[in-house]
N, C-alpha and C positions, 0 to 999 in steps of 0.2 A: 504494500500500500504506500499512495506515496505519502501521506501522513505519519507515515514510520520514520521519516527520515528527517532525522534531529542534530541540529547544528549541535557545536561542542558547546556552547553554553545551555543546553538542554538542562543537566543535571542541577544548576540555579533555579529553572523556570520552575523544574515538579520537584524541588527537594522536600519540603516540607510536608506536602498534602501524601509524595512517597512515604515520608520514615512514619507517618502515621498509620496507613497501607500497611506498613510490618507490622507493625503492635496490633493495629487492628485484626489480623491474620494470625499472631502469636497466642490474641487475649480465645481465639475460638474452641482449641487450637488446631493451628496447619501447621503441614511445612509449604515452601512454593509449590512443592509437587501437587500437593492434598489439594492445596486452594485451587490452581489450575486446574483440576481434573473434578471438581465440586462444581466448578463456573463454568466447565466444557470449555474452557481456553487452554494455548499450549503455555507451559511453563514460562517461555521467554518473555513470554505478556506481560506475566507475573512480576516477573522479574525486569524488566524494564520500568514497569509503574514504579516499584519502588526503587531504586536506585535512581529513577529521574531520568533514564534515557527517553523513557514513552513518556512524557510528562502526563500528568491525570489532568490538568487544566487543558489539555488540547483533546481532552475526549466531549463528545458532543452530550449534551443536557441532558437527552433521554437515556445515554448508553448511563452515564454515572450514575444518575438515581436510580436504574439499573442495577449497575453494581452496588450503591450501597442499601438497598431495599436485598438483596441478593443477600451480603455479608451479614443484616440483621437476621434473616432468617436459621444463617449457619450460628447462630447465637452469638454473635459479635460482641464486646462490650461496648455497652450503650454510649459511655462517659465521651470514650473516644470517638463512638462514630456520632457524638452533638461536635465534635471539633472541625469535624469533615469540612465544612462551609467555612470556617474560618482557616484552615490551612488550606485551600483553594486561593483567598482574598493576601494571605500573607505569600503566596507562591507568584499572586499577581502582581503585589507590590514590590516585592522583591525581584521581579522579570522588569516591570517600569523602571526601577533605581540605576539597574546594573544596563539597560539599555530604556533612556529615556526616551518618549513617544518628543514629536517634532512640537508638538504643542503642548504649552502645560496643561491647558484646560481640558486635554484628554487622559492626562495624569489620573489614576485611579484615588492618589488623597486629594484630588480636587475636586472627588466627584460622589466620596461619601466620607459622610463618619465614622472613623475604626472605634470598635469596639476593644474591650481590652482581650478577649481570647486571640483577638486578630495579631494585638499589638506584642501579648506572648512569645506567639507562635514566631512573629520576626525575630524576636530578641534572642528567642532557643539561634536561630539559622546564623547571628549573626554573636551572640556572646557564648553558646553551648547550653547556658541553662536551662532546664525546662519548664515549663509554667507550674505553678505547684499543685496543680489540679492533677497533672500526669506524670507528677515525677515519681511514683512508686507505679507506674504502670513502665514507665521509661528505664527503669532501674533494675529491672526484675534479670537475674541471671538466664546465661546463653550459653548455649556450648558454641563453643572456637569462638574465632575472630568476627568481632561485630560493631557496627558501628556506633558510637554513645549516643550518638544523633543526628541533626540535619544543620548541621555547623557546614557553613557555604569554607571552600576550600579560600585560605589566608588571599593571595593577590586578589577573589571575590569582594571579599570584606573590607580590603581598602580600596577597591574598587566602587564598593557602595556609599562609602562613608565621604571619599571625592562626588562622585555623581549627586549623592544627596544633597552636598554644600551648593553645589554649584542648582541646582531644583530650589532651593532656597531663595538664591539667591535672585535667578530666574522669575519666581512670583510675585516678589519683593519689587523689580522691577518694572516688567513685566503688568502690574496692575491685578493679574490673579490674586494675587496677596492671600489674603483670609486662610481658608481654610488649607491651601496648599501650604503654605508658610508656615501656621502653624505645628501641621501634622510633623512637613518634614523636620521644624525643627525638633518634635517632641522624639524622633528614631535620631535625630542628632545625638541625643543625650547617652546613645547606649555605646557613641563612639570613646574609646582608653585609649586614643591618640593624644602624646604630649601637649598641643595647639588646641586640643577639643573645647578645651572649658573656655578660652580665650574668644576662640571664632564662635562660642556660643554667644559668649557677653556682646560680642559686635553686635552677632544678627536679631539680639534681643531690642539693639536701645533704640529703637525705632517705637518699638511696642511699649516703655518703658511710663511716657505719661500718662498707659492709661490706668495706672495704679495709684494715681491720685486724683481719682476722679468717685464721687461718693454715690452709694448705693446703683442700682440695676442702667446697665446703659449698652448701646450697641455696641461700646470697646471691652464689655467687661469680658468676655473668653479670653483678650488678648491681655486683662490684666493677669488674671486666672492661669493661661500661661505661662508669663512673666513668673511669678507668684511658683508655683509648684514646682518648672526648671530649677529654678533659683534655690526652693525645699531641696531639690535632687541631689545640687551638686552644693548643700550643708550651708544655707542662708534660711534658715526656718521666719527670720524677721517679716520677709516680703509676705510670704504668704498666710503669717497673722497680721498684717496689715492689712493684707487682703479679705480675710474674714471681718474686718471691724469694720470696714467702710464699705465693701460693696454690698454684703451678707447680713449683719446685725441690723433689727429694726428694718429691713427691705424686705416685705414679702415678694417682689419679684424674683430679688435679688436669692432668697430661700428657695424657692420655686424652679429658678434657673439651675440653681446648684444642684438640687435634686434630682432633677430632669436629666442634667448631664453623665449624674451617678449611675443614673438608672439605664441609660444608654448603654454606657461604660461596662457596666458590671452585668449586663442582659436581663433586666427587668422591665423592656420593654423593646417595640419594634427595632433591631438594628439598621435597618434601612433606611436612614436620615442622610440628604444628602447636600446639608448644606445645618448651617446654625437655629435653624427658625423654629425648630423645636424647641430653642430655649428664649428664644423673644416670644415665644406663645407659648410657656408651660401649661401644661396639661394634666394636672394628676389622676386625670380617668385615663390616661394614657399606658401608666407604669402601674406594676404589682406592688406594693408595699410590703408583703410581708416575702417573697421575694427578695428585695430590693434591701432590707433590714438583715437578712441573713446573710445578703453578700456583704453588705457594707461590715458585715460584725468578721464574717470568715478573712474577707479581706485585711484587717485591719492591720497598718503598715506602724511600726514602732520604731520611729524616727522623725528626729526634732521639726517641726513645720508640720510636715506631711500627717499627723498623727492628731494637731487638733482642728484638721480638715474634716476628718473621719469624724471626732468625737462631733465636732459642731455639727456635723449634717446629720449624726444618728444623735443626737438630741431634738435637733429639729425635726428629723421624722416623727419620733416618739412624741413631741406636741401635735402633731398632725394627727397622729394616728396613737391615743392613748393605748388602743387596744392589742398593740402587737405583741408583745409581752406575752399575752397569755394566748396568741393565735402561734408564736412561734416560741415557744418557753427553749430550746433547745438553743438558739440567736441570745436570748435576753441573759440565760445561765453563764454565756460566753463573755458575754458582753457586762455581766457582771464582777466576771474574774477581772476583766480589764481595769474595771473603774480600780478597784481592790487596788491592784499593780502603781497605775496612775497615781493616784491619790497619794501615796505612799513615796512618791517617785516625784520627781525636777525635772520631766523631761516636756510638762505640757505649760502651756501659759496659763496665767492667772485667769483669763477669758474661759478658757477649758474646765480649769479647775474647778469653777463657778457653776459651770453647766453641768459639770457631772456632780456635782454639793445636791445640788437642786433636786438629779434623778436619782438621789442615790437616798435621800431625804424623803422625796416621793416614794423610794419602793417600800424602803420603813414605815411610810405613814398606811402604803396599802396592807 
């Protein structure tokens, strides 16, 4: 077929939605042989998909829900095969980087909102880690030689992390701006080249005044950026300053945050393809209790970033007093935390306040 026939940069295009492909086929279990001959295909199929030579993004819509309607059947694990559609989009993004389309505005982060399973799955292809969701699926003994994951090969990864500056760069000028800009700056961040933090602070200070501008406005994702990069690379200041002015006392400004969460974390439609989801929040939109168990599972223990989290799952729990006892298994979690916090210098005074409050409320219930 001539669709078999795959440039050497194949093995970037299908790596990811591939090393899935193996787990996915290890969790049932096969070996290639077994799964090939389950699926009435020959071996080499098999083994093309996942190694990346046949990339899976180059299979046609009906053949893949095909095959993964198929691999559920053979009792696939579920966990992995919800990842399917996000290691497809990180395989995408990852094909755009390493060879950029001639227009930005055809760029795939210009053209939706990643979620964070999407945003994982790049970060495994591009630092080795894997999302914490799969890493006792990823981790599980092999016999012989195997791969630890879908780690793109070294000249790849500096390859990406040049293409991505320069897509930045691009948007910025360019007029795309918004969401392209942001995106790419946000897989900037997972660059550990000597210059990274540097050419990050450049391509930030453009974005910079909108973090002094108070409660809910059409710059505020770009403060909200600013703000959490800034968390990432050990400035926890910006982004409670960004909680005090654009978020306290702004029900838009709560609302938007929420919203964003809820995208982020899959407590709602991923298919947003552009901000306006959060200029028109919608809380019939997201799952709340959902949305509370990820916000608790997720919860990152580091300066800035940590009373992002506590602030928004406070403000849930005013939204929605009843979650508590709709998802006792989140609030159990989310109780040990407050314990930890409390106890602990790592949150601001704003934080500490908030969780006084719910933690006063649970005693009083």
């Amino acid at each position: 077929m001539k669709g078999d026939t795959v440039s050497a940069k194949a093995p970037s295009i299908g790596l990811v939605s591939g090393y899935l492909l193996r787990l996915v086929r290890e969790s049932i279990p096969r070996t290639q042989e077994g799964l090939a001959e389950s699926l009435g295909l020959d071996v080499g199929t098999v083994q093309g998909w996942e190694s990346g030579r046949r990339p899976l993004p180059h299979l046609r819509t009906g053949d893949y829900l095909d095959l993964h309607r198929r691999l559920a059947l053979l009792g696939a694990d579920p966990l992995l095969l919800a990842h399917s559609g996000a290691a497809l989009d990180a395989d995408r993004v990852l094909a755009a980087v390493l060879d950029p389309p001639a227009e930005t505005g055809r760029h795939p982060l210009a053209g939706w909102v990643q979620p964070r399973d999407t945003a994982l799955l790049i970060a495994w292809a591009l630092r080795g880690t894997p999302p914490p969701a799969l890493a006792a699926r990823a981790s599980r003994p092999r016999r012989g030689p195997a791969r630890p994951g879908p780690l793109l090969p070294a000249a790849d990864r500096a390859r990406f992390f040049t293409n991505l500056r320069a897509t930045a760069e691009r948007a910025t000028a360019g007029g795309h701006g918004g969401l392209l800009h942001r995106q790419t700056l946000y897989l900037a961040s997972y660059d550990t080249a000597p210059d990274a933090a540097a050419w990050s602070e450049q391509a930030l200070r453009g974005m910079r005044p909108a973090l002094g501008r108070r409660g809910y406005g059409p710059r505020s994702i770009e403060a909200r950026t600013v703000a959490t990069v800034a968390a990432r690379q050990g400035d926890p200041d910006q982004l409670r300053h960004f909680i005090s002015t654009a978020l306290l006392d702004d029900e838009h400004g709560e609302l938007a945050n929420l919203a964003y969460w809820a995208l982020w974390l899959g407590a709602m439609p991923a298919d947003q393809s552009d901000d306006g989801f959060m200029h028109r929040p919608d809380p019939a939109s997201w799952d709340p209790i959902r949305l509370f168990r990820a916000l608790v599972s997720s919860f990152h223990l580091a300066p800035g970033t940590v009373d992002l989290y506590v602030h928004s799952i406070s403000t849930l729990l005013r939204l929605y007093p009843w979650l508590p006892h709709a998802a006792p298994d989140a609030d159990q979690a989310f109780g040990a935390f407050t314990v930890q916090l409390l106890d602990g210098a790592l949150i601001s005074p704003t934080s500490r306040r908030d969780l006084g409050r719910l933690r006063y409320g649970r005693a009083d219930g």
